[in-house]
N, C-alpha and C positions, 0 to 999 in steps of 0.2 A: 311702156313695159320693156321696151327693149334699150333703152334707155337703164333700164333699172338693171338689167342682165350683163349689157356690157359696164357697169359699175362694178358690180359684185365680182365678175370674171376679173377688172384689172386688179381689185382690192387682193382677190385670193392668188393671183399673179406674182405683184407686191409683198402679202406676207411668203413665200414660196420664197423668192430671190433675195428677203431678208434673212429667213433661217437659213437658207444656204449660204450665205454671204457669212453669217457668224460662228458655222463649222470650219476651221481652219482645217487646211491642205493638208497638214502635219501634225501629230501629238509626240513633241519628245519629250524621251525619257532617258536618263544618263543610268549608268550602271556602273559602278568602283567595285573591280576587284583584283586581287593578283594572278594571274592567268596561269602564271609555270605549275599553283598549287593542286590537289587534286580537283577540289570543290570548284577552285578559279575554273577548272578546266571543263568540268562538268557544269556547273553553272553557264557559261560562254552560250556551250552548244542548246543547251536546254530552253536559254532563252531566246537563241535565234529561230527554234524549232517554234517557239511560242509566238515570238514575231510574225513570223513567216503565215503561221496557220489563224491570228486574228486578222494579217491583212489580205487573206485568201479570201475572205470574205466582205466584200467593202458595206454589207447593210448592219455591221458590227458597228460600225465608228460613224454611221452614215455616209460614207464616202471619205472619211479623211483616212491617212495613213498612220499606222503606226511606226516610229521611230524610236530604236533603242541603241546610244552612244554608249559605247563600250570604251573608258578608262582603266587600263592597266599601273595600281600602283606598285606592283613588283617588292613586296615588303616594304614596300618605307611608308609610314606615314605621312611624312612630308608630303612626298607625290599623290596620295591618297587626299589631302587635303587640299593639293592645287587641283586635284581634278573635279573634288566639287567645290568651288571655288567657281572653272572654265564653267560646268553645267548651269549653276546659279544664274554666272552671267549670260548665258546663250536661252537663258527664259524655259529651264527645263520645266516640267510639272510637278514633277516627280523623279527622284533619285533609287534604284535598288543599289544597294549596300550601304556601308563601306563593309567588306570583310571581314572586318578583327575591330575589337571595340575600345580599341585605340583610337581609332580616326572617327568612330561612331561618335564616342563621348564630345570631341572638336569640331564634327560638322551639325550633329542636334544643335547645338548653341544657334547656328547659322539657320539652320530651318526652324526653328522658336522663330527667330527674327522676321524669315522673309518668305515663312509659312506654305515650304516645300515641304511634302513628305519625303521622308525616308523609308524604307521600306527594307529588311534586311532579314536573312534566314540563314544567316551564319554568324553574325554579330549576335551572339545568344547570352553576354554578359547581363545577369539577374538586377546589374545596377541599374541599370538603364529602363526608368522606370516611366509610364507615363507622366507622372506627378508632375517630375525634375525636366521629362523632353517629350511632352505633348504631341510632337510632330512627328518620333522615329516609333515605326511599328514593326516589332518584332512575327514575322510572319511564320517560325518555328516554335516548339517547346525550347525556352531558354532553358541555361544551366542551373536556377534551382528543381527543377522535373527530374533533370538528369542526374541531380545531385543524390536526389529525394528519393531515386530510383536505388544509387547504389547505398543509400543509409539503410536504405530495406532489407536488402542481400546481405549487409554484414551484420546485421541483426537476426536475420535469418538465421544465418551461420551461428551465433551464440558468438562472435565476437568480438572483445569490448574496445579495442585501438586496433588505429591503423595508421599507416607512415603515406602522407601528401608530399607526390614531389610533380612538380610543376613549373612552369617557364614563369620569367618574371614579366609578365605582362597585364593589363589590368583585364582581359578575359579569365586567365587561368587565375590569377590573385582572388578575385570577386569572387570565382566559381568554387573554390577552395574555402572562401568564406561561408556560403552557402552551406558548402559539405559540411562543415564545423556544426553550424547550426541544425542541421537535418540528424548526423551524429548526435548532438544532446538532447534534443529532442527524444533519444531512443536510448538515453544514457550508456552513450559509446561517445567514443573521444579522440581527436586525432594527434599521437602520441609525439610525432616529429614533422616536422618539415623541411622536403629536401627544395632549395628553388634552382632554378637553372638560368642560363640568361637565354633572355627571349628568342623565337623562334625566328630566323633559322642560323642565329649565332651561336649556339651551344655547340663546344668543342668533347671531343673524346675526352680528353682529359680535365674538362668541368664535370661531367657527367660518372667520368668514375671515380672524381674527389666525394662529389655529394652520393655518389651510391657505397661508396667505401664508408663514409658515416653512417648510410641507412644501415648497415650491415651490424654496425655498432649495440641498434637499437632491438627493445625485446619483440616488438611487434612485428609479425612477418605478414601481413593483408597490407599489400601496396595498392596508394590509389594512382596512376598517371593519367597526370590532365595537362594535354600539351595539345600540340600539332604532329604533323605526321612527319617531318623528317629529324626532329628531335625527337620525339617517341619511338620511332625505329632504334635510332644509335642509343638511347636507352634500353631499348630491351636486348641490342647486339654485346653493350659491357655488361649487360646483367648475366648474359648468359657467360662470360667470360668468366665472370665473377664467381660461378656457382650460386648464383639468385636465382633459378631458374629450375630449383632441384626438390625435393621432396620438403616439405613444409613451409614456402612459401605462396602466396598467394598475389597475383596480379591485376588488378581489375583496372582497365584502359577505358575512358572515355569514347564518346563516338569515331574520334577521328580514327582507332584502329579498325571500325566496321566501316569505314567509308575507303581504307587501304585493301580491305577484302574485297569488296566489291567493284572496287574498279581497277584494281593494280592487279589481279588476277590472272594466272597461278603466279603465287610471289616466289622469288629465288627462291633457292632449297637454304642458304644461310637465313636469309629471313623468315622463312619460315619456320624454322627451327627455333628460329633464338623467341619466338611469338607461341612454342607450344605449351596448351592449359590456361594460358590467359584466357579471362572473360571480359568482353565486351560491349559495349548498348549500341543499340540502330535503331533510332527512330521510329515508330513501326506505320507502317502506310498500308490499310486493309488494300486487301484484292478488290481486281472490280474489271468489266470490261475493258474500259478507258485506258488503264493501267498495264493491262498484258499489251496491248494496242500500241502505248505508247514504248513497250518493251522493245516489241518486235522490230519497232524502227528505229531503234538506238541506234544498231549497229551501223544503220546505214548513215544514220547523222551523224556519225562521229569519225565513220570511214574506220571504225575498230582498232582508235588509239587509247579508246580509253571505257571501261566502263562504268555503267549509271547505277550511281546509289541516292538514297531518300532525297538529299541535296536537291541534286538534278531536280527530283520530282516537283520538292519546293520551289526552285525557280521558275520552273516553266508556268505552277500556280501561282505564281509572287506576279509577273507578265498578264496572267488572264484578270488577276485580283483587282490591278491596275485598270485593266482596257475596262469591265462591266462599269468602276467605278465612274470612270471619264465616260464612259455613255450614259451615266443615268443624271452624272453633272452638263452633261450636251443637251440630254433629253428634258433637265429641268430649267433649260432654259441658260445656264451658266456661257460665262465666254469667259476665251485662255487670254486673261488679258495682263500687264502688271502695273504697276505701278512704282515709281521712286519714292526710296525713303530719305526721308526729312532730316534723318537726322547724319545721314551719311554723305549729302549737298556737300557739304564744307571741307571732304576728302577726297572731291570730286579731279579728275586729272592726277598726274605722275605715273609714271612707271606698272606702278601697282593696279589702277583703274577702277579702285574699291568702289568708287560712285555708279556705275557702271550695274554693283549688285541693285536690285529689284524687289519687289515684293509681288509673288502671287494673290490679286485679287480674290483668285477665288479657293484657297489653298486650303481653307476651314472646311467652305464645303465637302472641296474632294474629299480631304479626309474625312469627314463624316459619313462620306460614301464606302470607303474601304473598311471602314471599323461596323459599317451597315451590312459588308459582303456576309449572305445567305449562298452557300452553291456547294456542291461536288466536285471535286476537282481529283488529280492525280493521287492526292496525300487523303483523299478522301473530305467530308464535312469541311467546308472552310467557313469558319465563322467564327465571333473573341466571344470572350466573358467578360462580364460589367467589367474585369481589373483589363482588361483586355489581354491577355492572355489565349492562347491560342485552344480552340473546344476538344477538350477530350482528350491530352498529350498522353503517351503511350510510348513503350521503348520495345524492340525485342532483347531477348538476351540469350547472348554466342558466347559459345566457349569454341576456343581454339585446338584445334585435331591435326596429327597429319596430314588427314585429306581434307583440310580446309577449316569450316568452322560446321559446329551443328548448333541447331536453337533450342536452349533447355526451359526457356519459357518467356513469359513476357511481363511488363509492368506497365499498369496504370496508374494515373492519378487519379480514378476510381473503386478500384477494387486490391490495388498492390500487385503481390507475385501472384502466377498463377499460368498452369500449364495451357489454357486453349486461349485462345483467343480473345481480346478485349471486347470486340461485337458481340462474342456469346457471352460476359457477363453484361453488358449494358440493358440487356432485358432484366436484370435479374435486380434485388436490392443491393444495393455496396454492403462489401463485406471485410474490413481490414483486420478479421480477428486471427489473432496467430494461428489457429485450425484450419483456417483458410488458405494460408498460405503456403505455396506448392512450386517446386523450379524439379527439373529430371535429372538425372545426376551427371557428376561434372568431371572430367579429365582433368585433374590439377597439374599444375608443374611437376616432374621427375613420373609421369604417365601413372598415378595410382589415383583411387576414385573414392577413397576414404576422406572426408572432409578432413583437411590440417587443422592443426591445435589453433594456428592464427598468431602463435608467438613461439618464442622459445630464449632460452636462457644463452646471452648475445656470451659470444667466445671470444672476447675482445682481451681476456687474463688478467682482468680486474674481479677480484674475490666479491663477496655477497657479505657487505660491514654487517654484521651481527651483534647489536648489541644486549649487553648482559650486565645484569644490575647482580655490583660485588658486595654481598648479603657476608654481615658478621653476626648471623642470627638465624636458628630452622637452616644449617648449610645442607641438607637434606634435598631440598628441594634444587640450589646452585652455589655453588663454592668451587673456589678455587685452588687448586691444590698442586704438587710438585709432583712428579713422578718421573724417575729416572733422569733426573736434570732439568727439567723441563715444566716449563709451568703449564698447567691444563685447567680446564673447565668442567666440572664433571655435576652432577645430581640428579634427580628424578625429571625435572625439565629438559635439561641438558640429554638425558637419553630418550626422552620419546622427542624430539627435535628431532637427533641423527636417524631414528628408527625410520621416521614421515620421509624425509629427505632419500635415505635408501629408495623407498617405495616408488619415488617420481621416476616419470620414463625418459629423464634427461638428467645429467650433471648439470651439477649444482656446486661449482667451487664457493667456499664462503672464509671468514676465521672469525674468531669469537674476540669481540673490545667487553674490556672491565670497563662499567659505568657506577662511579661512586670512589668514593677515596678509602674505603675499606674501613675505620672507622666507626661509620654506623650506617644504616638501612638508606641507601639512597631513594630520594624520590623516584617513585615509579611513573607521576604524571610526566616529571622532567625529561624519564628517560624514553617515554612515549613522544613527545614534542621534538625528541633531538630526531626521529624518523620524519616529521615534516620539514625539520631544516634540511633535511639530506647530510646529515653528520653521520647517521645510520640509514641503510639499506631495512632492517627489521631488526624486532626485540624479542630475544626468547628470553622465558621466565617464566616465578610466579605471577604473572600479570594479570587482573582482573578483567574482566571486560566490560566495563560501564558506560554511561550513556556517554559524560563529557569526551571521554577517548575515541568512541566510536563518531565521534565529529570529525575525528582530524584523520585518522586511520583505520585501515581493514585488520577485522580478528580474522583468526582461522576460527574453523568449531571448536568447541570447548573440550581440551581433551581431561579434564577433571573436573568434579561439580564441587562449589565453593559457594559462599552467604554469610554474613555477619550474624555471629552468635554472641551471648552474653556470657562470660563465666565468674564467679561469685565463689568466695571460700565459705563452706558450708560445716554446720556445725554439727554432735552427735547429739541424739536426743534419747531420753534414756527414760525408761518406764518406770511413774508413778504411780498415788495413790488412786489419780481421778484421772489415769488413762483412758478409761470407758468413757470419757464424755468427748474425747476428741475424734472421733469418726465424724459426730456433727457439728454442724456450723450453729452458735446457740439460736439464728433463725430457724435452722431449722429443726432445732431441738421444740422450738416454741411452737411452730405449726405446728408439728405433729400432734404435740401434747393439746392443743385446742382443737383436731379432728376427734382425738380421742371423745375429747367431752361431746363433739357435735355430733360424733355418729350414734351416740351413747344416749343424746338428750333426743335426737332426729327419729331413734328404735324406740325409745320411751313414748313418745307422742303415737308412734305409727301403732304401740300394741296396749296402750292402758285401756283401750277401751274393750278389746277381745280377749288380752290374757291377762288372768289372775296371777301369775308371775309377776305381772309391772303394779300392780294394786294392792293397796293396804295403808297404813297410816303412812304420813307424809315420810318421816323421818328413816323409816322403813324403805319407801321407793326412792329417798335419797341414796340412800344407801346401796341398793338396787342398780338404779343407776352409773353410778360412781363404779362400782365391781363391774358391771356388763360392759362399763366403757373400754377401762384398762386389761379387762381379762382376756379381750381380743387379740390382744399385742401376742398371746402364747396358745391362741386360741383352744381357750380356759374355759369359755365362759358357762354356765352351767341352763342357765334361761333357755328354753322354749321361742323360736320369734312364731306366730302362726296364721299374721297376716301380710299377704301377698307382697306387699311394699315395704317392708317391715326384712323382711328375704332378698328381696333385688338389693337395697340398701346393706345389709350386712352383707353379701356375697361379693360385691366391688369393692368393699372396705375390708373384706378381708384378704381378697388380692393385694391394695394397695399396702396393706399390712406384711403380705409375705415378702413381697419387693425390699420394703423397708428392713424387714429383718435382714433377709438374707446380703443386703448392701451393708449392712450395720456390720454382719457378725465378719464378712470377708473384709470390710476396713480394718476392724477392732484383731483380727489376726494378726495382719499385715503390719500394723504395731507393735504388737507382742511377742512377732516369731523377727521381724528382720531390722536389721540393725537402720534406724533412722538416720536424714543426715537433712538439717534447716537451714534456710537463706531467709531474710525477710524481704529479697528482690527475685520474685516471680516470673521475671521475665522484663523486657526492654520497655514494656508500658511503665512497670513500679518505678526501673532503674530513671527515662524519663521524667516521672514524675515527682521523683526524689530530688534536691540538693545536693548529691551525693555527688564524687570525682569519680571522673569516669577514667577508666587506662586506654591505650592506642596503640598500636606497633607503627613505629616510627617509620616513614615512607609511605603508609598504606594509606587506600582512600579512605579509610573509616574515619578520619578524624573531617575530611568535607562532609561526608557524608551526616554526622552527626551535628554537625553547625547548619548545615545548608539544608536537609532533609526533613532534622529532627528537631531543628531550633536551640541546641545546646550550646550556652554559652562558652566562650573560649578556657574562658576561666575555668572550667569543671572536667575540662579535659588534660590528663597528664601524658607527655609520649614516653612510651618504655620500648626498649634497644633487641631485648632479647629473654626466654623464657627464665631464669635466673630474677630478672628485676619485675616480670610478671607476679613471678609467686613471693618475692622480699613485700613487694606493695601491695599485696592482696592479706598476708599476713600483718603485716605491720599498718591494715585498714589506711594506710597512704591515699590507695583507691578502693570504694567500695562495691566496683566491676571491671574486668576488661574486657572490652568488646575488639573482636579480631576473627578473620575469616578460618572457616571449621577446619581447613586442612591444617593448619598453624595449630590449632586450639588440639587437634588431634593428637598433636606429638606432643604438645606442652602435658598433656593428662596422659600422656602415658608414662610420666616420671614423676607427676604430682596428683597423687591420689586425693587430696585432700582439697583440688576445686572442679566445680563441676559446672555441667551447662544447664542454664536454666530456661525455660521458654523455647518456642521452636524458633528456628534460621528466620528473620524478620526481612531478609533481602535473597535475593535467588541469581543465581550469577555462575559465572567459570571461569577457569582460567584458557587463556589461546596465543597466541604468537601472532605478533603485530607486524604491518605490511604497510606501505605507502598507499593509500587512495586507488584503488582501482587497478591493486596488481595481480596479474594474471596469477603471480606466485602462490597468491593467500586462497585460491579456489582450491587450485592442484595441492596445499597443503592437506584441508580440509577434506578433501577427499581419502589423502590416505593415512587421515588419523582417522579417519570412518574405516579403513580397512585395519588398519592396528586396534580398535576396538573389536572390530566385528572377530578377527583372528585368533585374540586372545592376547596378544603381547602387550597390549595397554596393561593389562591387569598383574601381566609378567613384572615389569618394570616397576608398578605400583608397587608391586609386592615385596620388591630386591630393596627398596629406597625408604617405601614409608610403613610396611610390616613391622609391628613393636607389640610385645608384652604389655596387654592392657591391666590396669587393674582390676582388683576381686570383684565382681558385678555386685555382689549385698554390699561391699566396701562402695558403693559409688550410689548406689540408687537412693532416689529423695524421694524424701516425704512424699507420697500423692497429696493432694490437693484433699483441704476436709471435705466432707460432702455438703454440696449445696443447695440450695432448695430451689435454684435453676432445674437442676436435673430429677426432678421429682413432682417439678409444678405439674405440669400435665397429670398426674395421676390425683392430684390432688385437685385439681380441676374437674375430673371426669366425675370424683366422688361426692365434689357438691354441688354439680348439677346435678346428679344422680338423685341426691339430698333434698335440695330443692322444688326436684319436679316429682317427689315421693310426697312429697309435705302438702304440695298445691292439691295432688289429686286425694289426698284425704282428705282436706278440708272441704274440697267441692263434695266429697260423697255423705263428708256429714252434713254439709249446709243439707243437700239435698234429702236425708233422713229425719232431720230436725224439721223442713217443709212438710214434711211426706207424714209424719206420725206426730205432730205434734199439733190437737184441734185447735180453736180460740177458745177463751176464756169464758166462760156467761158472764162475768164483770161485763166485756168488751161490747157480747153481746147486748145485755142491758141497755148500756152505758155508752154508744159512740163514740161519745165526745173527748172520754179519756183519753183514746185511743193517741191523739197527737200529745201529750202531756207527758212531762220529765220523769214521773213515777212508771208511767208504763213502758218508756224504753227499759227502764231500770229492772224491771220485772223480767222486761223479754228479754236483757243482757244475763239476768240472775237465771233466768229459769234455759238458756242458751249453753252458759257453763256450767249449770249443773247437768243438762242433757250430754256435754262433754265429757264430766266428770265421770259421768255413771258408765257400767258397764253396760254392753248394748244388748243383750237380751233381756235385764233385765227393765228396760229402758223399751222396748216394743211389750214385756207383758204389762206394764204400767200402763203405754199408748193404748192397749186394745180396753181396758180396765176401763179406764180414763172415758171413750169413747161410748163403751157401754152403756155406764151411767150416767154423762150427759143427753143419751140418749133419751134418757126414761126422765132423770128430774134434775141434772147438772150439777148434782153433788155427791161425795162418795158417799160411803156406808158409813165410816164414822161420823157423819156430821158436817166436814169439813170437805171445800172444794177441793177436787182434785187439783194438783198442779201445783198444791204448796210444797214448797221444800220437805215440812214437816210430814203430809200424806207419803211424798216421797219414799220418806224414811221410812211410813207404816210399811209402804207396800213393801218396800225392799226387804225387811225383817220380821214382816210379820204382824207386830204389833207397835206401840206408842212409845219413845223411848221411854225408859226408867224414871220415874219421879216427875213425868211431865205428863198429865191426866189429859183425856180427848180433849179437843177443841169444841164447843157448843156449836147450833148451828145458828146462834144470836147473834157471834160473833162478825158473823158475815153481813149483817143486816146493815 
């Protein structure tokens, strides 16, 4: 037994002095950054603070130390890349930085290789993607967050461009590509690009070349995305410049909230030349930890500098680190490396590339830091599948004399929004524009009214306007001389100048002739010269249709315009058989067959009650035929006096008054006013005709009729001006010209003799044409809404296109004859009416015919007959005669009948009841004339 104890004792000894032996003394870690910078400076301190307080406690690492080699690359790349480089080969674990994602993109390549992490919270370039560099982990919101942050605000704002000026480096290049993207995204667009050369080489006079061009530009919402000692001497020429005054706008990337924060209180020049800009800080919830770690800034730092979000990220970037290497110690991992194979053969020289290593266990680790669950300074540390950092967040500062104040904040959960990112994370994400909320803002030149976001650049180059030179309708724009001097004048031409008045800025422009005068220049052509940039915009009659509105902005419509048809029309002059053209001969013909139906429908419903519809045939032909037509004047003299018989004529004489009194207001409207005929109706007939069609030369009607309507080329002829309208319209050249209403307006006010036929078959306007996206064409639009709303639209309308129309009886056409569309319904309602009058009679005689009519004694007799072709015949005969008769005297025959089958089943004369011929007796009395009783042999 004791034997067995001291076994067990040396074994647990053994494992004790092996795990100890495989925790090494040291865990280093290199650190690349530029130290003069602010972050360099603040990041230094932050992570020796981190250092200090994980090796305070040695059951963190198990006993071993933590080491963090700090590399100064002092801006250059170069030295950034020897430094990890030295790290590589001194068997680091882990690298935090490089700084700037210059040296980031050159040293990933290296960690790919030799499967160190990189570890960086200021290298924020969106390029640097895991995909491409597996091994550098971005331990901040990189710059698309921050991008995506300020895509939100200038969408917020309502404004559609903005001018990027930025260092030429590939953080700000990348990042600017980002914004571009996050921009279209929210159809806004970044109108210019100012670049500068990279930081901290940008001179005064680079910076006020490229801002003397910004100046040029219409857009006034600047983005700067730089560092911080070029972004200063940017906003010091800006404010030299007058950039820095009422209607422009500034929006600075992080690196101005990390100069407020620790370069605090800044000169009175710099702070000045920074007043109204808005800038993003990172946002880092409150928390114990965090005030805690405040409090001791001052004293780490010795109060040369103070801590912004940066700092906070380093000092987490250090703890991220050490948890990670503990739980790769604790799983057993050792810092061990290995030589790569492939780098043997460059082994030796100067350089000592052989020298680089490979960390064994460099997957794991990382698989540990992209595993890190914790709390930390900056709050929640932990990635998303892209790995991307949980829950990025910005606050957002506008710049004030006394410093800056925070008007709100942005997530990549919820967007803009006054409190706090923690109070919406309870709640569900909400990105819908009602949601979004920022408190208001001190702009540049101290006013708190949102800027327009552009304005019309002062640079003394005029606004090319172009103007299509019309030898045709010069109403609308022509060109004309006045006191030496050529000018542009017409109904377009003056609510143009009207709108322009109206805007709250000048607007220098001059008017170009488009077209060789001539004839009607194309309108698409002179819409297309505004995407070459040959024209600034197009005033005119210009339409606005789908294909144009691809390539350029209308303003709103400030006159309503549509393709109409106009046709020369002839007089039509009153004959003998006038009366028959109110109807169409369909619908001459229904009528006339309702007549006979409600006529033969009252016939059925009363011959068997009134002696009015009864008597020889020829008689209740006749009868009928009068009762039909005499409704038409309601004439008619007959009694109706059974129920159905009443509902039936009472909707038929409705649908009768209808008829008349449409008849007789047609049959006037012939008679009293002067007619005028086309046999083209309208753009269906004209379509469906072989006919030539006319066009006004330039206009879209002639695409529009090939490409819309399918009209051959061949059938369209182009005419110049109202003169060769109406030569071709008389001289049947073309048998329509289709052309938009405002034209057709003036054309008929000096040619009485064409008219429009059909309604507007296209719906449209005319507007004033803009390049893509220019703020110009909103602020038009707007104040042709106030020249309408005012009344001077109508003013202008009136001075330009006001004309003597002609005599209204001189113009109006034929109505349309009447059709039996517009009267089916009634004539519908009358024969169902008809119909379900007819059904319910026939059921009540089926049911009287049941009800009073015994069997036969034959039947009785006789059963067998009963199925046999003579006795349907009999029951069909003796069916229509009980039809035929009238009905009382048809029940006193039934009770007769009933009688004397009762006693001996034949009547009194002799003869079974139920023969035709008793019929007769009963009905009259006696035997007709010359035809002596029937025996009672007869029956035997």
């Amino acid at each position: 037994m004791n034997l067995v104890w001291r076994v067990s004792i040396f074994a647990l000894c053994i494992g004790a002095f092996s795990v100890g032996a495989l925790r090494p003394d040291v865990v280093q870690v290199g650190a690349i950054f530029t130290f003069s910078t602010i972050n360099g400076k603040v990041a230094k301190i932050a992570m020796k603070a981190a250092e200090d307080d994980v090796n305070s406690d040695p059951s963190i690492l198990g006993g071993s130390k933590l080491l963090i080699r700090m590399h100064d690359s002092n801006f250059s790349g170069f030295l950034g890349i020897v430094g990890g480089l030295k790290y590589l080969e001194d068997e680091s674990i882990a690298i935090i930085g490089p700084q700037n994602a210059v040296m980031a993109h050159v040293l990933s390549h290296l960690a790919n290789e030799l499967h160190v992490p990189f570890l960086s919270f200021t290298a924020l370039d969106p390029t640097l993607t895991p995909l491409q560099y597996p091994y550098f982990v971005q331990t901040a919101p990189n710059d698309q967050f921050q991008m995506a942050s300020i895509a939100d605000m200038v969408s917020y704002y309502g404004w559609g461009e903005v001018v990027a000026v930025y260092s030429d480096d590939e953080q700000s290049r990348n990042g600017i590509t980002a914004l571009s993207d996050k921009l279209a995204e929210r159809h806004c667009k970044i109108s210019y690009k100012a670049v500068l050369p990279p930081d901290p080489t940008a001179t005064q006079s680079d910076v006020k070349d490229q801002l003397a061009k910004v100046q040029m530009v219409e857009a006034r919402v600047i983005v700067l995305h730089t560092f911080s000692k070029t972004g200063l001497l940017v906003f010091d020429e800006a404010k030299k410049l007058g950039m820095m005054e009422n209607g422009y706008v500034w929006i600075a990337t992080t690196w101005l909230s990390t100069v407020l924060d620790s370069n605090s209180p800044l000169p009175s020049k710099t702070s000045n030349s920074i007043q109204g800009a808005l800038t993003l800080r990172p946002h880092t919830p409150d928390s114990e930890r965090k005030k805690a770690f405040m409090s001791r800034w001052h004293k780490l730092s010795n109060g040369s500098i103070g801590l912004n979000p940066y700092g906070l990220y380093a000092y987490d970037t250090v703890w991220m680190i050490t948890h990670a290497v503990k739980l790769f110690l604790d799983q057993g991992g050792t810092i061990s490396f290995s030589n790569d194979t492939r780098l043997s053969h460059m082994a030796g020289g100067s350089l000592n590339i052989g020298a680089l290593s490979i960390f064994d266990g460099g997957k794991q680790l990382l698989n540990n830091i992209l595993r890190t669950n914790t709390t930390g300074l900056t709050g929640p540390i932990q990635f998303n599948p892209d790995r991307s950092p949980f829950r990025p967040s910005y606050d957002i500062l506008n710049v004030i004399e006394a410093g800056y104040s925070q008007i709100g904040y942005w997530s990549n959960y919820s967007g803009l929004s006054v409190v706090t990112p923690e109070t919406l994370y309870s709640r569900p994400p909400n990105r819908s524009s009602s949601s979004q909320h920022l408190n208001s803002v001190v702009w540049p030149g101290g006013k708190t009214e949102k800027p327009r976001g552009w304005i019309f650049p002062n640079n003394g180059r005029q606004l090319r306007i172009g103007v299509p030179n019309r030898v045709s309708y010069r109403d609308f724009v022509s060109q004309s001389r006045v006191n030496g001097t050529d000018q542009v004048q017409g109904y377009c031409i003056d609510v143009f100048v009207a709108a322009i008045k109206l805007l709250p800025y000048a607007v220098p422009y001059r008017f170009i002739l488009f077209g060789d005068g001539h004839q009607n220049p194309s309108y698409a052509e002179l819409v297309h010269m505004i995407t070459l940039n040959v024209f600034d915009a197009a005033v005119g009659d210009i339409a606005i249709v789908t294909n144009r509105t691809k390539s350029v902005d209308f303003t709103q419509p400030y006159i309503e315009s549509g393709l109409v048809v106009v046709v020369p029309v002839l007089k039509l002059n009153s004959r003998a058989w006038t009366f028959f053209r109110p109807f169409t001969p369909l619908m001459w013909g229904v009528t006339a067959a309702f007549f006979l139906i409600i006529g033969t429908v009252v016939w059925i419903l009363e011959h068997r009650t009134n002696d009015e519809f009864r008597g020889p045939r020829r008689k209740q032909l006749v009868t009928l035929l009068w009762f039909s037509f005499s409704t038409m004047f309601f004439a008619h003299r007959e009694n109706t006096l059974s129920t159905l018989g009443r509902i039936v004529l009472i909707i038929w004489l409705f649908v009768v008054l209808i008829i008349n009194s449409s008849y007789t207001a047609s049959l006037t409207s012939l008679l009293t006013v002067q007619q005028l005929s086309s046999p083209i109706t309208g753009i269906d007939t004209l379509v469906s005709s072989n006919a030539r069609i006319g066009f006004q030369v330039g206009s879209f009607a002639e695409n529009y009729l090939m490409d819309e309507l399918s009209i051959p080329r061949s059938r369209l002829v182009a005419l110049g001006s109202p003169q060769e309208y109406a030569a071709a319209l008389k001289n049947k050249t073309v048998a329509a010209v289709v052309d938009e209403r405002p034209y057709i307006e003036l054309f008929q006010a000096d040619h009485c003799m064409f008219s429009v036929r059909g309604q507007e078959f296209t719906k449209s306007g005319w507007g004033f044409a803009f390049p893509r996206d220019s703020p110009l064409a909103v602020d038009m639009s707007t104040a042709l809404l106030t020249l309408s709303e005012n009344g001077e639209l109508q003013k202008i309308h009136d001075k330009w296109l006001a004309r003597k129309v002609c005599d209204p009886q001189a113009t109006d056409l034929v109505s349309d004859q009447l059709q039996l569309q517009s009267f089916w319904g009634l004539f519908l309602i009358c024969g169902i009416a008809c119909f379900l009058a007819l059904l319910a009679h026939f059921c009540m005689m089926i049911y009287q015919y049941i009800r009073h009519s015994p069997e036969e004694p034959d039947e009785q007799l006789n059963p067998c007959t009963v199925a046999t072709g003579s006795s349907r015949s009999a029951h069909i005969s003796t069916f229509l005669s009980f039809a035929d008769k009238k009905e009382d005297a048809w029940k006193k025959y039934s009770k007769r009948k009933r009688r004397d089958l009762s006693l001996n089943g034949y009547g009194d004369e002799g003869e079974p009841k139920g023969t035709p011929r008793s019929l007769e007796i009963e009905e009259s009395g006696s035997p007709p004339i010359g035809k002596p009783p029937i025996s009672s042999h007869f029956l035997v």
